[in-house]
Jmol script that loads the backbone (N, CA, C; Angstrom):
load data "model"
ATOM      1  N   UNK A   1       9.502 -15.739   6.946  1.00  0.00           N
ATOM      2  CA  UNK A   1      10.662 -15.876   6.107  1.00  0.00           C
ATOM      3  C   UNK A   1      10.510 -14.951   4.902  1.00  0.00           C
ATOM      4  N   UNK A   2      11.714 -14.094   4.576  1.00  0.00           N
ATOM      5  CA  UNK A   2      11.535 -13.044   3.372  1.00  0.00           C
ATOM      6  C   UNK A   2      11.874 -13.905   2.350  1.00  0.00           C
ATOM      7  N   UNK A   3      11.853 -13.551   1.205  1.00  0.00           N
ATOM      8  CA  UNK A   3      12.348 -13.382  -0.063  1.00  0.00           C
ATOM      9  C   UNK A   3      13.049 -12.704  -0.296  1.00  0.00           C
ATOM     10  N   UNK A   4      14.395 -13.131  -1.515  1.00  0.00           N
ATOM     11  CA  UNK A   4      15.108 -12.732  -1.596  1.00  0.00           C
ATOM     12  C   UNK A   4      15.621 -12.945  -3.063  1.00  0.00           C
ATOM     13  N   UNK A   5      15.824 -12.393  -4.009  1.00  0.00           N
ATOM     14  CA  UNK A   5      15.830 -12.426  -5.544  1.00  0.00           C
ATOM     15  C   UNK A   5      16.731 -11.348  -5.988  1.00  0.00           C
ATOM     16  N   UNK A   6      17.968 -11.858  -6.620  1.00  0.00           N
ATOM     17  CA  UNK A   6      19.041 -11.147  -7.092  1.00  0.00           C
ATOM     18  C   UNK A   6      18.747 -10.479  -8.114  1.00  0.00           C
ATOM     19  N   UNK A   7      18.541  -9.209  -8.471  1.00  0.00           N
ATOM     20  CA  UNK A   7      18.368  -8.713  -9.776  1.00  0.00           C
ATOM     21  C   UNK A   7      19.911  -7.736 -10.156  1.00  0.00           C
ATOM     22  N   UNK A   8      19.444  -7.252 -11.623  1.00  0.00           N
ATOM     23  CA  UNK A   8      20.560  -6.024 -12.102  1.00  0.00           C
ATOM     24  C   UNK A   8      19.694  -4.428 -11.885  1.00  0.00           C
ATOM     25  N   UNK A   9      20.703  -3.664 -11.836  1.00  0.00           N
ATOM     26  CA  UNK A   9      20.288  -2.499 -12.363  1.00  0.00           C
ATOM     27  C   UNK A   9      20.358  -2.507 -13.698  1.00  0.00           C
ATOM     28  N   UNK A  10      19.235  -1.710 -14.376  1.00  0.00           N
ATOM     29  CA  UNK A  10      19.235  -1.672 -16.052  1.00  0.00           C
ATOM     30  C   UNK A  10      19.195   0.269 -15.824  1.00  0.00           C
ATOM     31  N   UNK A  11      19.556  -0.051 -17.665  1.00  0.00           N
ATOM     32  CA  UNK A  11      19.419   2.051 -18.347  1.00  0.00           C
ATOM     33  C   UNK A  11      18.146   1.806 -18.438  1.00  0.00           C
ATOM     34  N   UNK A  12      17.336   2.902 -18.033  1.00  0.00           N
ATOM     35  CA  UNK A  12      15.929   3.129 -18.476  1.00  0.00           C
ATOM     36  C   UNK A  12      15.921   4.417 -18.950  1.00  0.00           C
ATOM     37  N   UNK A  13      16.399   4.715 -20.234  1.00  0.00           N
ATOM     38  CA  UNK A  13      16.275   5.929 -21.073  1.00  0.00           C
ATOM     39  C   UNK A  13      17.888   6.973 -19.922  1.00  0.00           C
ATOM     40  N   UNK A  14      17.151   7.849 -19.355  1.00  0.00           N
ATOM     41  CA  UNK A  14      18.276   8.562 -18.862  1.00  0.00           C
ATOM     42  C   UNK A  14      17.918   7.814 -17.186  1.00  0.00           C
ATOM     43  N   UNK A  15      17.633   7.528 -16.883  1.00  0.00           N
ATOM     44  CA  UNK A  15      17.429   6.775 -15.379  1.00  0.00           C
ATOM     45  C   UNK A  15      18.053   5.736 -15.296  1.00  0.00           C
ATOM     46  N   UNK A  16      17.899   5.092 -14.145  1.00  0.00           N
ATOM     47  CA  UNK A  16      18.403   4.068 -13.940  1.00  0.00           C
ATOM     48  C   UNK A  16      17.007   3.403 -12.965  1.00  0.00           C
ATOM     49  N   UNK A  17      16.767   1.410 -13.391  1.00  0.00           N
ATOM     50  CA  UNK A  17      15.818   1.153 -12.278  1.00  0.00           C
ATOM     51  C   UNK A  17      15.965  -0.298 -12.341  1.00  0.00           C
ATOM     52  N   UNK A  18      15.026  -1.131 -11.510  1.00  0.00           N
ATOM     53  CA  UNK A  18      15.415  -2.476 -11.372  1.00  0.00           C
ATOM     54  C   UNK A  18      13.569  -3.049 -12.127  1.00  0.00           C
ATOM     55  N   UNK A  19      13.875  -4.373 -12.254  1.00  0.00           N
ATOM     56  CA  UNK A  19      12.501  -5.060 -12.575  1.00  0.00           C
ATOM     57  C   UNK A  19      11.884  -5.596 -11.810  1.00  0.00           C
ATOM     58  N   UNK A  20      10.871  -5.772 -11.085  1.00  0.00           N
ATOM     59  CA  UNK A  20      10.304  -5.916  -9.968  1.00  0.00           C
ATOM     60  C   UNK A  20       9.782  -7.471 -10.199  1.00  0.00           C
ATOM     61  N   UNK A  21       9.942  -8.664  -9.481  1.00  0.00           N
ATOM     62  CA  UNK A  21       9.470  -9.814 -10.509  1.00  0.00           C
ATOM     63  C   UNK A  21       8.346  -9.965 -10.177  1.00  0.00           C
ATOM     64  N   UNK A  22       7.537 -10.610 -10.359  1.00  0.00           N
ATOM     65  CA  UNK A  22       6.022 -10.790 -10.581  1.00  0.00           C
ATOM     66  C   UNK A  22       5.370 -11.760  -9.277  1.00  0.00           C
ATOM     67  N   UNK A  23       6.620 -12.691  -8.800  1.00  0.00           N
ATOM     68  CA  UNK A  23       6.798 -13.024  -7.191  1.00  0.00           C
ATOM     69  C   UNK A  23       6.505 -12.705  -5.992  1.00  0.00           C
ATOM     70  N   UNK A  24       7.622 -11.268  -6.411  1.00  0.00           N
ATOM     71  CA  UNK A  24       7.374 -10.066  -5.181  1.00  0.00           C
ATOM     72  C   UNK A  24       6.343  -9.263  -5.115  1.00  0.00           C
ATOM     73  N   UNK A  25       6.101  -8.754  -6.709  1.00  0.00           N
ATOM     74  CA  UNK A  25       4.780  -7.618  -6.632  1.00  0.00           C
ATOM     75  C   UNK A  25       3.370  -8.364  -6.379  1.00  0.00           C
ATOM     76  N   UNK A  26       3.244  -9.668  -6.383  1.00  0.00           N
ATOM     77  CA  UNK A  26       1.846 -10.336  -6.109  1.00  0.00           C
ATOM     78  C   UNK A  26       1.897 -10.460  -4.346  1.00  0.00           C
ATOM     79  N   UNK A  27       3.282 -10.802  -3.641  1.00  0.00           N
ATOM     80  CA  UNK A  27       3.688 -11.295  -2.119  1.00  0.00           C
ATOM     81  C   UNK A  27       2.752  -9.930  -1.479  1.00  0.00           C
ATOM     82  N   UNK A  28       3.013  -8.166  -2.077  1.00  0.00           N
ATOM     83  CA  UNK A  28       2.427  -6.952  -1.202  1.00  0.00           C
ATOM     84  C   UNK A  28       1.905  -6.909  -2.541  1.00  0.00           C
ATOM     85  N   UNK A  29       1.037  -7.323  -3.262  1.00  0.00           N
ATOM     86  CA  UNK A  29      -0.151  -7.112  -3.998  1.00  0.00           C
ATOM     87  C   UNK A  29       0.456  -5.086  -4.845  1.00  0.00           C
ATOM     88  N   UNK A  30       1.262  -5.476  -4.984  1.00  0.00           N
ATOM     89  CA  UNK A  30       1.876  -4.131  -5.817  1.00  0.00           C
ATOM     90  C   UNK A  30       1.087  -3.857  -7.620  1.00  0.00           C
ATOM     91  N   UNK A  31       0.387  -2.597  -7.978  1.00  0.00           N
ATOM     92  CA  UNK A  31      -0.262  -2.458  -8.703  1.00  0.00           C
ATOM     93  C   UNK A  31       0.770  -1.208  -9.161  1.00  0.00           C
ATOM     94  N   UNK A  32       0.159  -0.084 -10.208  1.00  0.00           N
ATOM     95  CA  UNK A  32       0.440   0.191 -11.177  1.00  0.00           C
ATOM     96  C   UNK A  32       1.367   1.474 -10.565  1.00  0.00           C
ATOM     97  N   UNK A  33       1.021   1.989  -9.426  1.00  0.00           N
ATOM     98  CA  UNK A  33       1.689   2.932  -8.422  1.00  0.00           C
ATOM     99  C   UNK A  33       2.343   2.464  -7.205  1.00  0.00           C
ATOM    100  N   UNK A  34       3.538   3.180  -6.701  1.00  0.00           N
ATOM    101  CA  UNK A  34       4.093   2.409  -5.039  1.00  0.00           C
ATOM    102  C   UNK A  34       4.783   3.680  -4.784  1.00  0.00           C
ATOM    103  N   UNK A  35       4.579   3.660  -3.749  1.00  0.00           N
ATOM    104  CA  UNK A  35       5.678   4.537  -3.113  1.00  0.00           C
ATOM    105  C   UNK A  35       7.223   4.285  -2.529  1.00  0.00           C
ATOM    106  N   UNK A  36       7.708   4.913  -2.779  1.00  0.00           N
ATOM    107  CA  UNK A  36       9.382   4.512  -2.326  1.00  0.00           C
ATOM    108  C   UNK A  36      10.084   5.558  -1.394  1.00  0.00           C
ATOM    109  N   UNK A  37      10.918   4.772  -1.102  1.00  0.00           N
ATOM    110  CA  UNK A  37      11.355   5.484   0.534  1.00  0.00           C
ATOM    111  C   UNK A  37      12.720   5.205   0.833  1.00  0.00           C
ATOM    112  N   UNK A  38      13.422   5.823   1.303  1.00  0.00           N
ATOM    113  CA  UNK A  38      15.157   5.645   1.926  1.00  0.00           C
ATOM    114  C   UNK A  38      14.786   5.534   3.691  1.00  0.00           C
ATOM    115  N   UNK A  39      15.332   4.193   4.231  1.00  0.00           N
ATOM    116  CA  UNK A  39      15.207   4.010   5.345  1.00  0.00           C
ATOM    117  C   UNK A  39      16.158   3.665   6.275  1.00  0.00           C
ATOM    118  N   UNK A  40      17.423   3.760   6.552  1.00  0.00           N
ATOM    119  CA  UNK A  40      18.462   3.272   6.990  1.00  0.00           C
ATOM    120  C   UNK A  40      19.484   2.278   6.557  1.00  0.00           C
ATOM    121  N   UNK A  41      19.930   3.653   4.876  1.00  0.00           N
ATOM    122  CA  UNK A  41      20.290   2.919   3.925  1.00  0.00           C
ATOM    123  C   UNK A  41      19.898   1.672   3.163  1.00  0.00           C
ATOM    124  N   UNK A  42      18.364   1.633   3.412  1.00  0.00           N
ATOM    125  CA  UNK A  42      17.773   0.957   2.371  1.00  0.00           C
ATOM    126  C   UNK A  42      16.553   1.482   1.499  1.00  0.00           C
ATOM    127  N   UNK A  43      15.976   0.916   0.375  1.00  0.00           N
ATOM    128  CA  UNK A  43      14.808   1.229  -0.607  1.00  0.00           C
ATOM    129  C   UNK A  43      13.845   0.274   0.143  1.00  0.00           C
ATOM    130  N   UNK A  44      12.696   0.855   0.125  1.00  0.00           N
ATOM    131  CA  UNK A  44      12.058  -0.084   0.193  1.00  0.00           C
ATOM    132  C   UNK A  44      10.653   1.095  -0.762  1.00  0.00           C
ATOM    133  N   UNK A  45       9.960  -0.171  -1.072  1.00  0.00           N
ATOM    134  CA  UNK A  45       9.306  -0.095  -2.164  1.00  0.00           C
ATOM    135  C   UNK A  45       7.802  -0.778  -1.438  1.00  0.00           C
ATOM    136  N   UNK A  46       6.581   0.030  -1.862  1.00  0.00           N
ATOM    137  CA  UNK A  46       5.847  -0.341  -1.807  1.00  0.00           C
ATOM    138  C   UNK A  46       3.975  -0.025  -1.853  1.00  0.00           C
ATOM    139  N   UNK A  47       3.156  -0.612  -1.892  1.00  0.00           N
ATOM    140  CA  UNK A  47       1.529  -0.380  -2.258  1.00  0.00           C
ATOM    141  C   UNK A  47       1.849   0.970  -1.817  1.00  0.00           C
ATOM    142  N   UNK A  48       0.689   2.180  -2.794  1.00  0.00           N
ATOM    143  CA  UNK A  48       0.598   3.321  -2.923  1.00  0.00           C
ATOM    144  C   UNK A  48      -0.653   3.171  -1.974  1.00  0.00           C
ATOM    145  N   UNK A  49      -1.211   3.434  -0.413  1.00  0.00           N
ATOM    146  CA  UNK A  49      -2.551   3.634   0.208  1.00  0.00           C
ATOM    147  C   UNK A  49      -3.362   5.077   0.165  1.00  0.00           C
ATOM    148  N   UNK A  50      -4.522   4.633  -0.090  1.00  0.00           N
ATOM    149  CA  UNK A  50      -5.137   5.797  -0.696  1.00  0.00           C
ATOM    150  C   UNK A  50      -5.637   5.895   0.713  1.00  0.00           C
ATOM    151  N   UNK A  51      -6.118   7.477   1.255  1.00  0.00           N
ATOM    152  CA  UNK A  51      -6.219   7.867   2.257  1.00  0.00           C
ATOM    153  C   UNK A  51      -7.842   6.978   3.081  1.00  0.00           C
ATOM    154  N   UNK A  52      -9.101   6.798   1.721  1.00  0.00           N
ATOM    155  CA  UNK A  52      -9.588   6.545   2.053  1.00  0.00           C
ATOM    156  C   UNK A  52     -10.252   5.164   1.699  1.00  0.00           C
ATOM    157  N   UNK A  53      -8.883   4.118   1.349  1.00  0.00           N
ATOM    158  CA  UNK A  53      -8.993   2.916   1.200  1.00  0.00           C
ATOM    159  C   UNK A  53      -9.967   2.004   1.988  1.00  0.00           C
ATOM    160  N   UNK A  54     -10.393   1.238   1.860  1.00  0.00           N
ATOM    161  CA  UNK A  54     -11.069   0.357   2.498  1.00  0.00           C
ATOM    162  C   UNK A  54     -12.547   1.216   3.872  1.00  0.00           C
ATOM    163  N   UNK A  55     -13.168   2.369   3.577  1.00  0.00           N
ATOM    164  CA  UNK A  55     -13.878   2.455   3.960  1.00  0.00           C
ATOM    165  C   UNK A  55     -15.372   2.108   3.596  1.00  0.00           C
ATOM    166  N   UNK A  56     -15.411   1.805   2.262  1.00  0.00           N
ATOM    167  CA  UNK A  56     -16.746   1.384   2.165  1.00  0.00           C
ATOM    168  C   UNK A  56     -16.852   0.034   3.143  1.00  0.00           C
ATOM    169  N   UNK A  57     -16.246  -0.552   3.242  1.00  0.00           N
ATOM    170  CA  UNK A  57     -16.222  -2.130   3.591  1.00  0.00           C
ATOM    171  C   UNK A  57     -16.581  -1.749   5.080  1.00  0.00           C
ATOM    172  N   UNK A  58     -16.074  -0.851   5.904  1.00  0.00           N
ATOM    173  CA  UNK A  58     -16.083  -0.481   7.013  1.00  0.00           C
ATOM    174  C   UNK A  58     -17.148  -0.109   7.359  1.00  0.00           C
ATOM    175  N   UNK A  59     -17.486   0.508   6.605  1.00  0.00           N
ATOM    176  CA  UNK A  59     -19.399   1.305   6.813  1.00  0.00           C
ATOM    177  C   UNK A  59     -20.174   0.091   6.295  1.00  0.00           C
ATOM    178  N   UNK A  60     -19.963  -0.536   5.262  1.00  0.00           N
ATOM    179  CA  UNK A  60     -21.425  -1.735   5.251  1.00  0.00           C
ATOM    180  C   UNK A  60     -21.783  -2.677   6.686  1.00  0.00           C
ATOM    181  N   UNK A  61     -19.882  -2.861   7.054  1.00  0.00           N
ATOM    182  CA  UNK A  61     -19.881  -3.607   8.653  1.00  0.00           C
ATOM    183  C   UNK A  61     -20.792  -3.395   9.227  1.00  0.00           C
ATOM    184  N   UNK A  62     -20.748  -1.714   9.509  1.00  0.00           N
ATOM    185  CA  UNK A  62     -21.060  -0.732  10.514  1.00  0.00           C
ATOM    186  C   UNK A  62     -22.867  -0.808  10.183  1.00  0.00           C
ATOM    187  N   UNK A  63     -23.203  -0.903   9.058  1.00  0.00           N
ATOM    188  CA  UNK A  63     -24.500  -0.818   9.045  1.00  0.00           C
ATOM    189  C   UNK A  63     -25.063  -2.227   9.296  1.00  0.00           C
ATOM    190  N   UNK A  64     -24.276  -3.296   9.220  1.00  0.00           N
ATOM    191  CA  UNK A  64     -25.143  -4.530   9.785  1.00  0.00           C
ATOM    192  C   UNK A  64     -24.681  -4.881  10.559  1.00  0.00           C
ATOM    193  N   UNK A  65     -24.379  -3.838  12.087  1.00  0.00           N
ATOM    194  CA  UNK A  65     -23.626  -3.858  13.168  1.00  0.00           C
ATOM    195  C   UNK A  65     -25.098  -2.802  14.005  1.00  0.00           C
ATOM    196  N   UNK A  66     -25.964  -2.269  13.194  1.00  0.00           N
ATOM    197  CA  UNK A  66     -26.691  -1.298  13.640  1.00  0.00           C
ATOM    198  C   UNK A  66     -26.075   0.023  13.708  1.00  0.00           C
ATOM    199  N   UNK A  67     -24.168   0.212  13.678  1.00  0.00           N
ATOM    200  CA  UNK A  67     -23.561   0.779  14.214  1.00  0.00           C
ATOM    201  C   UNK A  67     -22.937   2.291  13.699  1.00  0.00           C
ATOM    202  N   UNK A  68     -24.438   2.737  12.845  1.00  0.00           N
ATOM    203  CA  UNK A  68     -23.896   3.818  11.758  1.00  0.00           C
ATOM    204  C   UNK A  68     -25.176   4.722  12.106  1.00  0.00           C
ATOM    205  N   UNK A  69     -25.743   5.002  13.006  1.00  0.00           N
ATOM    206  CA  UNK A  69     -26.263   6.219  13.366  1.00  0.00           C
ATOM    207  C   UNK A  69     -25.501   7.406  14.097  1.00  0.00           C
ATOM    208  N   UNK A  70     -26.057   8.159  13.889  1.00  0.00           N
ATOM    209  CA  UNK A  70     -25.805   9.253  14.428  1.00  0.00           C
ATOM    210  C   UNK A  70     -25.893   9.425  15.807  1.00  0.00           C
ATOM    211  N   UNK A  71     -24.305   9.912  16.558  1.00  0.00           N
ATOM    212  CA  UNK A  71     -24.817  10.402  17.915  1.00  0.00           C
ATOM    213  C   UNK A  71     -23.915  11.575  18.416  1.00  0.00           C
ATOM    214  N   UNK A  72     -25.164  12.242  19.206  1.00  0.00           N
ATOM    215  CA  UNK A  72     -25.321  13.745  19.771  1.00  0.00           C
ATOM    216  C   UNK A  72     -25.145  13.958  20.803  1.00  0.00           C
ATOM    217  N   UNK A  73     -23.730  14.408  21.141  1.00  0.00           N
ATOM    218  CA  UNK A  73     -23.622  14.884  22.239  1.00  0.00           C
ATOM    219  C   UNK A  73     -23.517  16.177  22.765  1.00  0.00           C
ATOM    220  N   UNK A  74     -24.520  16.416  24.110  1.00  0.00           N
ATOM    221  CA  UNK A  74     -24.088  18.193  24.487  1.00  0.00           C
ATOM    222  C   UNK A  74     -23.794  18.102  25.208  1.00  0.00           C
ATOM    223  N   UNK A  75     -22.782  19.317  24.999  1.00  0.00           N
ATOM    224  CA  UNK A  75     -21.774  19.684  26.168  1.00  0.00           C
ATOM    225  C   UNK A  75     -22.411  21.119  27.023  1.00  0.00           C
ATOM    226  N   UNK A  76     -22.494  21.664  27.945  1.00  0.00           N
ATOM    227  CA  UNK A  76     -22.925  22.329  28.510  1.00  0.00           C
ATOM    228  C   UNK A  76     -22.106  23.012  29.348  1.00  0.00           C
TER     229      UNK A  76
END
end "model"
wireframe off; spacefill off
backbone 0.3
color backbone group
């Protein structure tokens, strides 16, 4: 089930933007950057992913998985 929260557009100096409530930005954990997008006549708004997010976590796995050595393959 979505959420759904009526807001205004406000003036923001020469722009125009909405206030994001504190509801929604905790629901996708939204921080100080997001990216925004036009999708079939809609905005959607959301977490900025950094390319190499969540790899440390992946490699500690990997090392108490045994699963972080090196392997060599030849081709011939």
């Amino acid at each position: 089930m979505s959420t759904v929260i009526k807001t205004r557009i406000i003036k923001i100096g020469n722009s125009q933007g909405i206030r994001i409530p504190k509801l929604l930005r905790e629901q996708i954990h939204l921080g100080e950057e997001a990216e925004i997008e036009i999708q079939k006549n809609q905005i959607v708004i959301r977490p900025t992913q950094h390319p190499r997010q969540g790899w440390e976590e992946q490699f500690r796995a990997m090392a108490e998985h045994g699963d972080d050595r090196l392997s060599f393959t030849h081709i011939s």
